[in-house]
C-alpha positions as CSV (number, residue, x, y, z in Angstrom):
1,X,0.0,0.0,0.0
2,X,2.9,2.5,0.8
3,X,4.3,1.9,-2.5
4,X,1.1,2.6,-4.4
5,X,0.5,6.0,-2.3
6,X,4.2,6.9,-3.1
7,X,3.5,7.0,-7.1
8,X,0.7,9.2,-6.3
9,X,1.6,11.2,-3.7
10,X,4.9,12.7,-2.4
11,X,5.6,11.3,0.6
12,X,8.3,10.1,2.9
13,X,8.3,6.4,4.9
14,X,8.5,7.4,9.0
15,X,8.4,4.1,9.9
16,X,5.5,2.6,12.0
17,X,3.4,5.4,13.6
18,X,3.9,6.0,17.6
19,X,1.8,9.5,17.7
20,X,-1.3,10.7,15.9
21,X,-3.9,13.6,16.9
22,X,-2.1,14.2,20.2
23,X,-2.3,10.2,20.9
24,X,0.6,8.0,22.0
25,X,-0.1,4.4,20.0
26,X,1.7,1.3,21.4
27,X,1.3,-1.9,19.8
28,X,1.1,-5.2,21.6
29,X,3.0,-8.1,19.8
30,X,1.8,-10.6,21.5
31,X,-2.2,-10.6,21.7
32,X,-1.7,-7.8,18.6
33,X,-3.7,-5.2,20.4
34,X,-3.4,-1.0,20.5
35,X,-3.4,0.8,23.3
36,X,-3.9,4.9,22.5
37,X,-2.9,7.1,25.2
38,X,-3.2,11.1,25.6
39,X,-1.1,11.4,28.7
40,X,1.1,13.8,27.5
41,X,-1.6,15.7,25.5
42,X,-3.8,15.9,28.7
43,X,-0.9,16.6,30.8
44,X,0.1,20.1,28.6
45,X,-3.6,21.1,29.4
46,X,-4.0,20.7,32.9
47,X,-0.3,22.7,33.4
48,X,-1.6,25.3,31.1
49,X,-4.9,25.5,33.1
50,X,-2.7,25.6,36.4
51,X,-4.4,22.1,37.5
52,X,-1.1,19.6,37.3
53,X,-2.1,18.2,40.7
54,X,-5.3,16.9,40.1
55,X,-6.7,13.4,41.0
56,X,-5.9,10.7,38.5
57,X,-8.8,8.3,37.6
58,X,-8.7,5.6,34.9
59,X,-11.7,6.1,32.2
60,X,-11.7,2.2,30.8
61,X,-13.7,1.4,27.5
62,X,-17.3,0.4,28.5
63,X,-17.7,-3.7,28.4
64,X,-20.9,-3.1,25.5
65,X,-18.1,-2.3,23.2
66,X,-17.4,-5.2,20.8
67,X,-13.7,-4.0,18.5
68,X,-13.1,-6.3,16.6
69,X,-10.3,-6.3,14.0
């Protein structure tokens, strides 16, 4: 596929992605699951807001969610 967007497009190969839209991406190799993080991002906006010592609470995906790959 990258070769096929190259003839059309001018682009450059960055190697396999570790940041989109302000999200950290970490790939599992061995169940070959994704794990998208925006620690940093949300990090930046509480400092900015004057908030870096708020409470820390995890916000898991709801268990009605099927992914699928």
């Amino acid at each position: 596929m990258k070769a096929q967007l190259s003839k059309e497009f001018e682009m450059n190969d960055l190697g396999v992605a570790k940041q989109i839209l302000g999200m950290n991406i970490n790939k599992n190799k061995f169940d070959c699951s994704l794990i998208l993080s925006q620690e940093k991002y949300i990090g930046k906006v509480l400092e900015k807001f004057n908030m870096p010592d708020v409470k820390i609470v995890s916000t898991p995906v709801g268990v009605h969610f099927n992914l699928i790959k």
